[in-house]
DRENNU-981483 format. One record per residue (C-alpha): residue number from 1; residue in three letters; y, z, x. Coordinates in steps of 0.02 Angstrom, whole numbers, plus 32768, in hexadecimal, padded with zeros to 4 digits. Example, Ala and Ser with C-alpha at 12.3 -4.5 7.8 and 13.67 -1.06 7.14 Angstrom:
DRENNU-981483
+------+------+------+------+------+
: resi : resn :   yy :   zz :   xx :
+------+------+------+------+------+
:    1 :  ALA : 7F1F : 8186 : 8267 :
:    2 :  SER : 7FCB : 8165 : 82AC :
+------+------+------+------+------+
***
This chain:
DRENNU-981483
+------+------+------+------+------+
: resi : resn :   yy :   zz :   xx :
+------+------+------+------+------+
:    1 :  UNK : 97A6 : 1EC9 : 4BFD :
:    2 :  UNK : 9818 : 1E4D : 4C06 :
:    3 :  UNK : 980A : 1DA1 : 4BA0 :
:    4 :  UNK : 97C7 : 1D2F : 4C25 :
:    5 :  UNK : 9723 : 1D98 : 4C32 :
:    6 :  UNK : 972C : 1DA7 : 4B79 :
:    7 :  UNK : 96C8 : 1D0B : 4B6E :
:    8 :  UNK : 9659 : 1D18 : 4BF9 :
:    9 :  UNK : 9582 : 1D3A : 4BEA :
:   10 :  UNK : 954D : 1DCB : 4C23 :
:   11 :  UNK : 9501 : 1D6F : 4CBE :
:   12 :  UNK : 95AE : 1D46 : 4CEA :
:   13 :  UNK : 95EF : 1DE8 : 4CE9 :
:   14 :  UNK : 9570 : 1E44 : 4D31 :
:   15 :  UNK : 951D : 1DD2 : 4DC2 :
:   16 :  UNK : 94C9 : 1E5A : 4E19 :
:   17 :  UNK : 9494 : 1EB1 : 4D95 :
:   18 :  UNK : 944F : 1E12 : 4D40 :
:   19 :  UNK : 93EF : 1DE7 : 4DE8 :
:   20 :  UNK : 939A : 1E99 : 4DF6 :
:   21 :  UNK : 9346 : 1E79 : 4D39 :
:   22 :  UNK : 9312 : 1DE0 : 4D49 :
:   23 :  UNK : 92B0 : 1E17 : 4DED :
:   24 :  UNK : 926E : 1EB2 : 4D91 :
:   25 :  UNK : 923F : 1E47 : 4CFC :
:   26 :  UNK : 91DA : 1DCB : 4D66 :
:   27 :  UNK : 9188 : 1E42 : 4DCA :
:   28 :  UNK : 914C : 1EA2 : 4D2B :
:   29 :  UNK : 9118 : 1DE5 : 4CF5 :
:   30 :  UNK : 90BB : 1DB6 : 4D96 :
:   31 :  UNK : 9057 : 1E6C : 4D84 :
:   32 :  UNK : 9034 : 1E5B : 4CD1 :
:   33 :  UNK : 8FE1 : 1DA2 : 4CE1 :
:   34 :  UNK : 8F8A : 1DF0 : 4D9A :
:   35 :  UNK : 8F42 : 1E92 : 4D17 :
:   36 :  UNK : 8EF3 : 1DFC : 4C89 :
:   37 :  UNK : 8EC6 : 1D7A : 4D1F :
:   38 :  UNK : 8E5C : 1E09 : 4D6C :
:   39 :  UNK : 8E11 : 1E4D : 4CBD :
:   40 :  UNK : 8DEA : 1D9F : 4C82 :
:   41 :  UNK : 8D81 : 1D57 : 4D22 :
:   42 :  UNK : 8D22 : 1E13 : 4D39 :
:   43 :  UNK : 8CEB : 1E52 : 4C9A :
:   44 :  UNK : 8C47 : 1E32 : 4CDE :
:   45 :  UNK : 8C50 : 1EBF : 4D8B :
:   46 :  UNK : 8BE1 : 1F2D : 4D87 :
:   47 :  UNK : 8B81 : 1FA0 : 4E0F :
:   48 :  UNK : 8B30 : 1F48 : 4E89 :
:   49 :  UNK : 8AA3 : 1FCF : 4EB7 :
:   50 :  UNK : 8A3C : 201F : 4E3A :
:   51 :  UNK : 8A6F : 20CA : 4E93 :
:   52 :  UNK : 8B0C : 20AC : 4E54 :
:   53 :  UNK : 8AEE : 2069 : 4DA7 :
:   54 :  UNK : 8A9E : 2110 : 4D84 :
:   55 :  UNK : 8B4F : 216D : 4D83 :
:   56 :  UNK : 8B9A : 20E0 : 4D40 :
:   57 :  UNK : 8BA7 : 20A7 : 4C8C :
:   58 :  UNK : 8C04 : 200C : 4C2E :
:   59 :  UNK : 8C94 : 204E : 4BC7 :
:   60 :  UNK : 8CEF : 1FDE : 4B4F :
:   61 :  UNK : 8D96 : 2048 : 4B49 :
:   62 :  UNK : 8D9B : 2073 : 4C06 :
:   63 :  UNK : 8D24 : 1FE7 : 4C5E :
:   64 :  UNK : 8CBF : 2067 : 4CC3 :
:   65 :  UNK : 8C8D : 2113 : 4CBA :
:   66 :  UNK : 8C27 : 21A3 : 4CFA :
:   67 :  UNK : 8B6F : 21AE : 4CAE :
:   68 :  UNK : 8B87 : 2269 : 4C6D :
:   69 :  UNK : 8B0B : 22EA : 4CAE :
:   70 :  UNK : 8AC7 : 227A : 4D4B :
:   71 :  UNK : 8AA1 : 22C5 : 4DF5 :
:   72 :  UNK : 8A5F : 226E : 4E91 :
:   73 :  UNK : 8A8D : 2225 : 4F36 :
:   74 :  UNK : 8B12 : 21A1 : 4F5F :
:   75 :  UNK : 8AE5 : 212D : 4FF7 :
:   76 :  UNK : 8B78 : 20E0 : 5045 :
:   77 :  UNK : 8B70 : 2079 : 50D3 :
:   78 :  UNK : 8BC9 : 20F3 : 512D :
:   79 :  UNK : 8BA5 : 219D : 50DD :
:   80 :  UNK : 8B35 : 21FC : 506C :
:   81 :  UNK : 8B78 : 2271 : 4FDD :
:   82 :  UNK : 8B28 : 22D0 : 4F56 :
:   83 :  UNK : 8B69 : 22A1 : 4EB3 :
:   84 :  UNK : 8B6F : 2317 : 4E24 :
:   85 :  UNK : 8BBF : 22DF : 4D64 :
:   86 :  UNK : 8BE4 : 2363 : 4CE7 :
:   87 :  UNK : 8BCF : 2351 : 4C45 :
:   88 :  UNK : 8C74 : 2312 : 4C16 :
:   89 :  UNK : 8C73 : 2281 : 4C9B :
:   90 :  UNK : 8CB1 : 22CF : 4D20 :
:   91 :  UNK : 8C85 : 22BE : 4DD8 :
+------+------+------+------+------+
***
């Protein structure tokens, strides 16, 4: 390195590089403020059909879970499935 780029910011030296950060940084930004906009304004979602609240339960750690040790049907619009939870939560 010689002594004119001695004295030069990193920015200066490394354009590119520089340019590729700060376009990682402010994506990472933009999704972190998307993740708190969405959690703030729907903290109140929950199922809309009382079929579905019963395999669904309110978790504070997660949001929402699977009601452990339900069984019944699932009526979609465009199908019908048989729904089966264990007893750990799982579908």
């Amino acid at each position: 390195m010689d002594s004119s780029e001695r004295g030069k910011y990193f920015f200066q030296r490394y354009p590119k590089t520089t340019l590729v950060l700060t376009a990682l940084f402010g994506c990472l930004l933009v999704a972190v403020l998307m993740e708190l906009a969405v959690r703030s304004m729907s903290r109140e979602w929950a199922p809309t059909r009382e079929e579905r609240a019963k395999f669904w339960r309110y978790d504070p750690l997660v949001g929402w879970s699977h009601q452990p040790g339900q069984r019944g049907r699932l009526n979609h619009r465009d199908f019908t499935i048989e729904v089966a939870i264990n007893s750990q939560g799982l579908r």
